[in-house]
C-alpha positions in Angstrom: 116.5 80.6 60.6 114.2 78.8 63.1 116.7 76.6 63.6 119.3 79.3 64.3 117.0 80.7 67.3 116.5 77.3 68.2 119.5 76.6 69.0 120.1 79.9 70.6 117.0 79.4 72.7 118.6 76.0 73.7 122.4 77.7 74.3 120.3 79.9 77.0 117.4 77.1 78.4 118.2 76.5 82.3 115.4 74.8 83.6 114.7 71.0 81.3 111.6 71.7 80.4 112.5 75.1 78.2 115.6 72.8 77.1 113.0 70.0 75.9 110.5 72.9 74.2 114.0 74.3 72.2 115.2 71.2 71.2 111.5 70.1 69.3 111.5 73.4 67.7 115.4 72.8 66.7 114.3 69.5 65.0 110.9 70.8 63.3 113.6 73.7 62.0 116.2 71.3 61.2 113.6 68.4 59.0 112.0 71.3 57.6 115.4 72.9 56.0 116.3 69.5 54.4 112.7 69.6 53.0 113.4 73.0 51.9 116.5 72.6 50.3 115.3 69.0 48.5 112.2 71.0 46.8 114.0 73.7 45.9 116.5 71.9 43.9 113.7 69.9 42.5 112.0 73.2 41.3 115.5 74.2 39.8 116.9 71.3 38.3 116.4 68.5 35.9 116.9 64.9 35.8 121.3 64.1 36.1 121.7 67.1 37.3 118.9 67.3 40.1 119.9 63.8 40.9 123.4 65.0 41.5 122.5 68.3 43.4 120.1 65.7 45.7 122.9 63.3 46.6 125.4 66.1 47.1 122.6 67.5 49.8 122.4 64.0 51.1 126.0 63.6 51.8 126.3 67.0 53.4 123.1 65.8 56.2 124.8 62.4 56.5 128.2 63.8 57.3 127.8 67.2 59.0 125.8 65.6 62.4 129.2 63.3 62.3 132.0 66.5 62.6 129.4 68.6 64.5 130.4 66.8 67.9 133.9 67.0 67.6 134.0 70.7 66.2 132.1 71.5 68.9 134.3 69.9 71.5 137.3 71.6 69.9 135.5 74.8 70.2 134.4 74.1 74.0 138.1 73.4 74.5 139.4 76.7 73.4 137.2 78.7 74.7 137.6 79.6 78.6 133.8 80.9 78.8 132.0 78.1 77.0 134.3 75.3 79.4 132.8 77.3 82.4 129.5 77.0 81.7 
């Protein structure tokens, strides 16, 4: 969620300094959801099956910041009042 308004918060920032202040609370939102979701499956699961649930969470925060860009270049592209911005 602090993430979410994060990145809301930075979607609306004009001046840089409120764009710097929204992108650190982005990243304290972002590093603490991995932490989140890495304890959590630790609390659920055992052994092979937490080890698989944890590499399955690290592949999905390796290879989501990779499509991000392009998705959201695809989405800038088709969209008349994000490209006027």
């Amino acid at each position: 969620m602090l993430f979410i308004v994060a990145g809301i918060g930075c979607a609306l920032a004009h001046p840089l300094p409120t764009l710097l202040m929204w992108r650190v609370v982005q990243g304290a939102g972002a590093g603490a959801s991995m932490t989140i979701a890495f304890a959590i499956i630790r609390d659920l699961f055992e052994g092979q099956v937490a080890r698989t649930k944890l590499s399955y969470v690290a592949i999905v925060t390796t290879i989501v910041p990779m499509i991000a860009p392009t998705a959201g270049s695809a989405l800038g592209a088709s969209c008349p009042a994000i490209r006027s911005r």
